[in-house]
N, C-alpha and C positions, 0 to 999 in steps of 0.2 A: 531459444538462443539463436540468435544471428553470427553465422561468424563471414568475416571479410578472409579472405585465404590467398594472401599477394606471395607473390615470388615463390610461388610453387614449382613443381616439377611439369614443362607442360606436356612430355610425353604421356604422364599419366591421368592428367586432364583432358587426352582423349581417347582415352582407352573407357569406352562403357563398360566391359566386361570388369575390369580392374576399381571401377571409379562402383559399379553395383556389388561389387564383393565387399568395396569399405566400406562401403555404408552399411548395408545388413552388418557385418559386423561390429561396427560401430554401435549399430542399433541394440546386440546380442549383450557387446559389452556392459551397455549401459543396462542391461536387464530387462530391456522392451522386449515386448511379442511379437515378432514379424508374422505379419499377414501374407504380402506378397510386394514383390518389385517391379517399376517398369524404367527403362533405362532406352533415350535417345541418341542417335550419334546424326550430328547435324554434316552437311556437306559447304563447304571443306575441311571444317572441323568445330568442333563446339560441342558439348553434352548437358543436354538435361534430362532428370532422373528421380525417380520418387521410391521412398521407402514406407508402403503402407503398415504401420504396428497399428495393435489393438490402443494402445494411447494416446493416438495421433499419427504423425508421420515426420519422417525426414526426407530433406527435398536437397537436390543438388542441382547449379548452373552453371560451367566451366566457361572458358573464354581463354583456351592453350596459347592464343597468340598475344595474351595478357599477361600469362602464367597465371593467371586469376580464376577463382570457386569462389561464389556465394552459396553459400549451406544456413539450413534454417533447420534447425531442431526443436518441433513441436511436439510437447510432452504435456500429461497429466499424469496425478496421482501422486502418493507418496516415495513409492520403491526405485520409480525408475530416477539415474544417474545422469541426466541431459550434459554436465561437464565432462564426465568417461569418457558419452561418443563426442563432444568435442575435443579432446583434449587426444583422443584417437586419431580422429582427422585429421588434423594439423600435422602430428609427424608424419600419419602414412602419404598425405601429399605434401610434406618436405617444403611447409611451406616456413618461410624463411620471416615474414613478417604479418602476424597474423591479428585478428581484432576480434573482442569477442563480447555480444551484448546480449544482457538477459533484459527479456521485455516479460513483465505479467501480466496476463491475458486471462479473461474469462469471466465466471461470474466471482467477483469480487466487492466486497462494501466500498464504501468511501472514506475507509481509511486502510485500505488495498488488504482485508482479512480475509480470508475465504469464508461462506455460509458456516453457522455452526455447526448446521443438522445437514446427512441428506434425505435429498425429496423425500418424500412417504409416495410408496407407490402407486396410490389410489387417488393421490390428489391431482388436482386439474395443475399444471405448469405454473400460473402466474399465483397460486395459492401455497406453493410449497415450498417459496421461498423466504427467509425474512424480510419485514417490511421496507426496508432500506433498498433491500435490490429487486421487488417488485416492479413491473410494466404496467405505466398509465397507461389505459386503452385511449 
């Protein structure tokens, strides 16, 4: 998920300490496994910030003299809730007019199904897929 985070709050958009607590939580909400976080505070202000989970991650880029966050929520699997943490975000950073894009990504057919099967663990990479989403060497 992409989301566009306009007319936010920008005091909170620079606050890393505050801006890495939503996210993890957001992350928690949604049912992801947090790994671990690293959270930047730009000078004179600005934050970027990553939420490493075991199914991906969540990333954060603020711009407080914008009131503006771009947030990206990359997710796999079936459990975890990618709209929870976005739908978290948005009110805890009060943003006021928000936009929100699911993109899918990854190994998918050409008619955007996921593989039936997964890999066999013994197989070589380009053999354990069906034929459709095989790599011509």
């Amino acid at each position: 998920m992409l989301l566009e985070l306009k007319d936010c709050n920008a005091k909170l958009l620079n606050d890393p300490k505050k801006l890495e607590t939503f996210l993890v939580t957001a992350a928690k909400e949604a049912k992801a496994t947090v790994i671990e976080s690293r959270f930047h505070r730009f000078n004179p202000f600005g934050i970027s910030g990553v939420v490493v989970i075991a199914e991906s991650h969540l990333t954060i880029h603020s711009w407080p003299e914008y009131a503006y966050a771009a947030v990206d929520i990359f997710t796999c699997g079936e459990t975890l809730k990618p709209s929870v943490a976005a739908d978290y975000l948005i009110r805890k950073l009060q943003s006021k007019n928000p936009s929100m894009i699911e993109v899918k990504r990854g190994l998918l057919s050409a008619d955007n199904r996921k593989p039936p099967h997964k890999p066999d663990k013994g197989a070589p990479a380009q053999y354990d897929r069906p034929k459709e989403l095989q790599m011509v060497p």
